[in-house]
TIDRENDREN-602129 format. One record per residue: chain; x negated, y, z negated of N, C-alpha, C in turn; residue in three letters. Coordinates in Angstrom, 3 decimals. Each point is the difference from the previous one (the first is absolute). Layout:
<rokes>
ROKE  drenza      n.xx      n.yy      n.zz     ca.xx     ca.yy     ca.zz      c.xx      c.yy      c.zz  marti
ROKE       A         X         Y         Z         X         Y         Z         X         Y         Z    ala
...
</rokes>
This chain:
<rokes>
ROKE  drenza      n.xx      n.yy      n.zz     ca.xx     ca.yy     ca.zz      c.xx      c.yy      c.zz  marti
ROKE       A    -1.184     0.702   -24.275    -0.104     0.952     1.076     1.356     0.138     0.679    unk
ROKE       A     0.412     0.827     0.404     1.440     1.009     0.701    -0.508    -0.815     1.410    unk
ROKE       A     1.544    -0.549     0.238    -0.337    -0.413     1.718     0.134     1.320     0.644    unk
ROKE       A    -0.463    -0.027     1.098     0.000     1.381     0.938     1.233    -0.151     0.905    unk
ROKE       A     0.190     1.293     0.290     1.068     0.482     0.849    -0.355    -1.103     1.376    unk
ROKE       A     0.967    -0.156     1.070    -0.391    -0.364     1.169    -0.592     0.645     0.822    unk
ROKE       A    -0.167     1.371    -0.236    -0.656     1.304     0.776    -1.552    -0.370    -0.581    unk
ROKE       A     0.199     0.077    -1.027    -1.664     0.151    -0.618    -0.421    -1.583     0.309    unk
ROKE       A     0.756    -1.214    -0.061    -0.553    -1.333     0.179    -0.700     0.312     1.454    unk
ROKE       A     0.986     0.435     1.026    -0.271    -0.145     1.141    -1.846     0.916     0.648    unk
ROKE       A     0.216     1.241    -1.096    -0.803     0.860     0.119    -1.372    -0.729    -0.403    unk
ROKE       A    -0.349    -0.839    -0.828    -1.139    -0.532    -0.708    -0.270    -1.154     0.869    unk
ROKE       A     0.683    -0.616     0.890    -0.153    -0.895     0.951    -0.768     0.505     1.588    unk
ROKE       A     0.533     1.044     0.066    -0.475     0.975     1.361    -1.632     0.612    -0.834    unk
ROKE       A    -0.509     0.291    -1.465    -1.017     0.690    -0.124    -0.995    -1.226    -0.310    unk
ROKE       A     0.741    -1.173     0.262    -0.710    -1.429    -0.032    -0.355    -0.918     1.113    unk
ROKE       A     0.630     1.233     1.505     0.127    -0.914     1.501     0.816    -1.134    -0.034    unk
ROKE       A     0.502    -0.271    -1.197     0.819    -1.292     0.764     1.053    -0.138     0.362    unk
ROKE       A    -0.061    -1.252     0.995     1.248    -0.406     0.831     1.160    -0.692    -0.540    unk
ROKE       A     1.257     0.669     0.269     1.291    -0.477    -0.774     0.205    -0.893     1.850    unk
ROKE       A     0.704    -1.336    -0.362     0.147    -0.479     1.152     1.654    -1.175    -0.097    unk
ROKE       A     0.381     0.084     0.763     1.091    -1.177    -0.346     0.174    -0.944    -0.042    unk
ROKE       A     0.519    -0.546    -0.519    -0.536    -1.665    -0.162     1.983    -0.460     0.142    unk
ROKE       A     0.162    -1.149    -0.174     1.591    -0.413     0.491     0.309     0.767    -1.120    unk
ROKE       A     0.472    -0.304    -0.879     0.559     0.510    -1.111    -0.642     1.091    -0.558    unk
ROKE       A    -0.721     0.459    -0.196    -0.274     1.262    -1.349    -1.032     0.878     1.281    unk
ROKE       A    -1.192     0.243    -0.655    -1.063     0.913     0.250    -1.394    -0.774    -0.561    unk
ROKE       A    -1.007     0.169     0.633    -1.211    -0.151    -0.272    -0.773     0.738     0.072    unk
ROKE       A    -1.280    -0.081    -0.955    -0.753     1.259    -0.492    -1.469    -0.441     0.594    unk
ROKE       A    -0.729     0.808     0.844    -1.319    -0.497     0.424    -0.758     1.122    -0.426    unk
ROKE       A    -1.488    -0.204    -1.042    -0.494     0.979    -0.458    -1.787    -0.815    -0.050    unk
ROKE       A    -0.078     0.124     1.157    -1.474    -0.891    -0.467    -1.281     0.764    -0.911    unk
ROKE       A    -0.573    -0.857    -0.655    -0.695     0.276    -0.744     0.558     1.452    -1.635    unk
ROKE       A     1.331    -0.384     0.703     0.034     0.933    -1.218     1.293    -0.254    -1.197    unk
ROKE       A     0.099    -0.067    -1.072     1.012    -0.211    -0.766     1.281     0.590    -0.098    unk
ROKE       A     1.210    -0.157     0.515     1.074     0.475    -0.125     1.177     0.020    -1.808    unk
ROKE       A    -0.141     0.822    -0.362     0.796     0.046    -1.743     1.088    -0.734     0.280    unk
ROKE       A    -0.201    -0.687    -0.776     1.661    -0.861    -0.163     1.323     0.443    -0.172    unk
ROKE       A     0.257     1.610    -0.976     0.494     0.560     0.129     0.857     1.001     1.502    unk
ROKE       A    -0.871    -0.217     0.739    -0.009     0.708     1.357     0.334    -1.121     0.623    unk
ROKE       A    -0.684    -1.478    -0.025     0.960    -0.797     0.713     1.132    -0.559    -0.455    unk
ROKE       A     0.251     0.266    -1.219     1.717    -0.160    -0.645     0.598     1.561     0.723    unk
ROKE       A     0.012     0.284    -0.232     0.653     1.358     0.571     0.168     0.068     1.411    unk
ROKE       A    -0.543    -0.670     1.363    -0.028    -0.448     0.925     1.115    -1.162     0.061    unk
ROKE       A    -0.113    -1.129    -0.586     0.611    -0.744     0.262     1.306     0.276    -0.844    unk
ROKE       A     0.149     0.426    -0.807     1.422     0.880    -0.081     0.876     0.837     0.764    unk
ROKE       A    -0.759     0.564     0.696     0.393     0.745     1.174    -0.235    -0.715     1.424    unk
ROKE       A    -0.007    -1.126     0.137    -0.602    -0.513     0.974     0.989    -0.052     1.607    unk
ROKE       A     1.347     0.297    -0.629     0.737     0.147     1.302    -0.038     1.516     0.721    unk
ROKE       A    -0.131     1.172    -1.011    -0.392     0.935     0.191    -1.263     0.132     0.650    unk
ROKE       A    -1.388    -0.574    -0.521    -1.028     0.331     0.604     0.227    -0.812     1.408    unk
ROKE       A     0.714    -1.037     0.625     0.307    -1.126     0.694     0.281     0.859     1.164    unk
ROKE       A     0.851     1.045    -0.212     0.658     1.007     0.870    -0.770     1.061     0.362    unk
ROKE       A    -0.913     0.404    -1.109    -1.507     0.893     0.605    -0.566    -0.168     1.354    unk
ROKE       A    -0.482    -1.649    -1.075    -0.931    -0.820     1.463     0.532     0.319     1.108    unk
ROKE       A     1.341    -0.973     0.173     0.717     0.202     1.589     0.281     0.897     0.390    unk
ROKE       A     0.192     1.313    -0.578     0.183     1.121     0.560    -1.476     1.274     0.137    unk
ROKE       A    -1.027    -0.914    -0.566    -1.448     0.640     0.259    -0.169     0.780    -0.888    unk
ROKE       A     0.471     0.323    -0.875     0.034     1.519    -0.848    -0.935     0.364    -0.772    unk
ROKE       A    -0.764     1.381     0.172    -1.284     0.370    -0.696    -0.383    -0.406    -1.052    unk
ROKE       A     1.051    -0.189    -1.132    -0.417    -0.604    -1.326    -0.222    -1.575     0.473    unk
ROKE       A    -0.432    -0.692     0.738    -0.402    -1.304    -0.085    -1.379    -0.017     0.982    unk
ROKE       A    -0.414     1.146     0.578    -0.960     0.317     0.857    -1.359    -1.052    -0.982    unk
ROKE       A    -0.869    -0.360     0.728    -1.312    -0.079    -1.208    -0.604     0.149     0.284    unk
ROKE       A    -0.600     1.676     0.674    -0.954     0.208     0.514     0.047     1.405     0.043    unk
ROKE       A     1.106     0.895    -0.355     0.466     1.155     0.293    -1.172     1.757     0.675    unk
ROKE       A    -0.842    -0.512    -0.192    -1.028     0.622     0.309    -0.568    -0.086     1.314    unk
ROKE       A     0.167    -1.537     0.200    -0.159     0.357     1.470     0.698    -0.265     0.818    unk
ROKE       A     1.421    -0.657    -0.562     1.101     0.254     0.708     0.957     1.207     0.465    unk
ROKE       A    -0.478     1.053    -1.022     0.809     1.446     0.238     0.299     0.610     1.183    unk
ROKE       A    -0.906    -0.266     0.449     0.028     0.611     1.860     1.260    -0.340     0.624    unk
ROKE       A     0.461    -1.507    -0.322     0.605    -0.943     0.551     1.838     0.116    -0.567    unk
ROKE       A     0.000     1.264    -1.377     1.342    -0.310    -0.752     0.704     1.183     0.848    unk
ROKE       A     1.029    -0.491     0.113     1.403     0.158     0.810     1.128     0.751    -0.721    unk
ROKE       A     0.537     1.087    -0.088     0.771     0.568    -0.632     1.696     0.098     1.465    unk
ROKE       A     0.644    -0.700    -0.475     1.248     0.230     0.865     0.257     1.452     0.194    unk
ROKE       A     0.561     0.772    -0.785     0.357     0.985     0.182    -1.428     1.114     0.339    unk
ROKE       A     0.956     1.791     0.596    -1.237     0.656    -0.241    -1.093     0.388    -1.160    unk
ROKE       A     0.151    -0.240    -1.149    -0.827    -0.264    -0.962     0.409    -1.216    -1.059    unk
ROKE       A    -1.247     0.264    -0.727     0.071    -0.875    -0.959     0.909    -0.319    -1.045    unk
ROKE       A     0.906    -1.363    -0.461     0.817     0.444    -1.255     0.301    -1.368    -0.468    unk
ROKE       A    -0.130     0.035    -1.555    -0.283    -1.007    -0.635     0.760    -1.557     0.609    unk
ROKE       A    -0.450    -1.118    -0.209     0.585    -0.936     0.753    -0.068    -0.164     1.306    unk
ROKE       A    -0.643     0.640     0.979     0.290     0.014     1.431    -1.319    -0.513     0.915    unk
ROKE       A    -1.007    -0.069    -0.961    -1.163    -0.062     0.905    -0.474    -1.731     0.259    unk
ROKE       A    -0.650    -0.187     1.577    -0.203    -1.802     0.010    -1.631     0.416     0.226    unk
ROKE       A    -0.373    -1.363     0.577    -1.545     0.114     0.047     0.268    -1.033     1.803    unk
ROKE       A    -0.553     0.637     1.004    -0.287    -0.707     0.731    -0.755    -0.372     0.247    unk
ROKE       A    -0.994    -0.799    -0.526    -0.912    -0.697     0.023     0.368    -1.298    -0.854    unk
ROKE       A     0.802     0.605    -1.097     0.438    -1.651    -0.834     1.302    -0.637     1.081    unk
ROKE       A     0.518     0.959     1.014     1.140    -0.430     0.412    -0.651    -1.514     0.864    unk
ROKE       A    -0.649     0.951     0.842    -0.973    -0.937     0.968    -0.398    -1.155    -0.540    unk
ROKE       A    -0.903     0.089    -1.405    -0.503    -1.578    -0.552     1.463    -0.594    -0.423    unk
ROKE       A     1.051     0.247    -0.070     1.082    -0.528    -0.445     0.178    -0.820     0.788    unk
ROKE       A     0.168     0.520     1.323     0.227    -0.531     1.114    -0.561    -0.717     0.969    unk
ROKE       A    -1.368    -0.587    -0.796    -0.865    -1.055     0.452     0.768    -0.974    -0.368    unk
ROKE       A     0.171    -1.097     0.894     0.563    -1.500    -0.628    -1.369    -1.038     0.267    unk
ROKE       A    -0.249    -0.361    -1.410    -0.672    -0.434    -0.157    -0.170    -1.369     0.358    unk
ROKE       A     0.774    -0.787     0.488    -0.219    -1.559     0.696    -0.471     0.407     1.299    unk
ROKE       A     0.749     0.621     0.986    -0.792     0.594     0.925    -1.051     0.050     0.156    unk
ROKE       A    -0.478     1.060    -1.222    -1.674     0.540     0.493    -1.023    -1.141    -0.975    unk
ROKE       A     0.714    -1.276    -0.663    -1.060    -1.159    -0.201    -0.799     0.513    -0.980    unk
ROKE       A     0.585     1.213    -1.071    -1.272     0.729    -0.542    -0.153    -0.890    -0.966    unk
ROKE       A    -1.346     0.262    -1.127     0.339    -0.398    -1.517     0.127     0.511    -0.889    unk
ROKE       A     0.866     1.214     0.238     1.105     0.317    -0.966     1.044    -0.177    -0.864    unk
ROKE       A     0.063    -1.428     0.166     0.864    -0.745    -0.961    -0.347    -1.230    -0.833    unk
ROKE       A    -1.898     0.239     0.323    -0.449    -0.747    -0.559    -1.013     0.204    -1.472    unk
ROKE       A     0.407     1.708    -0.276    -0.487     1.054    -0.315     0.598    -0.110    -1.453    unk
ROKE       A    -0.433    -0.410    -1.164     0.720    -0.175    -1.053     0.228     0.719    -1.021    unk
ROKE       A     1.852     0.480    -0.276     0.302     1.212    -0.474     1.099    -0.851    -0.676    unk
ROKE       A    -0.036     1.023    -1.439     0.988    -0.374    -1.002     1.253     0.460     0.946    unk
ROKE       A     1.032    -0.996    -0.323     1.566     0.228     0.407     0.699    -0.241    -1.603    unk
ROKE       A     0.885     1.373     0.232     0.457    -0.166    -0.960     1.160    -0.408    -0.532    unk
ROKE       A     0.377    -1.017    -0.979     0.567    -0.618     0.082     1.765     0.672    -0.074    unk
ROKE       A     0.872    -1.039     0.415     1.642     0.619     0.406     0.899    -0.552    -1.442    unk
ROKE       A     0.312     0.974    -0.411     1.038    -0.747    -0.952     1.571     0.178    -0.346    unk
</rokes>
């Protein structure tokens, strides 16, 4: 099987809800109950400083929910144009710190993928 583009990896992850999240080093993939292609998570973790920079910068292709986050996506300029759009709603959960709020969210067990 053809690994996928990072557009299309990213795309099959959002029509799967799951959460790309950061972990120290790489990215982690949270997809409960559902199977993520290995292919799609090689292609992720190939790109992982790239998708790394998504996250922190919120950006629609890492949304995992896009449907009902849309309300919420942010276009800088007066319209739309490729590359430009965030999600404020992922900005916000970004910006939960999680020791703080005592959650168990980190107790929540998700493949990390490995750094090489």
């Amino acid at each position: 099987m053809n690994k996928p583009s990072l557009h299309s990896a990213l795309n099959q992850l959002q029509q799967q809800h799951a959460f790309l999240r950061l972990t120290a080093r790489s990215v982690a993939i949270w997809s409960p109950g559902r199977v993520v292609p290995r292919v799609v998570r090689q292609t992720i973790a190939e790109h992982r400083e790239e998708v790394r920079a998504l996250i922190r910068i919120s950006r629609i292709e890492v949304c995992p929910s896009p449907a009902l986050h849309r309300q919420e996506w942010h276009y800088p300029g007066p319209e739309w144009t490729t590359d430009s759009a965030t999600c404020a709603i992922c900005q916000r959960l970004a910006d939960i710190d999680v020791a703080e709020n005592r959650s168990n969210y980190e107790k929540i067990p998700m493949r990390t993928m490995s750094v090489r």
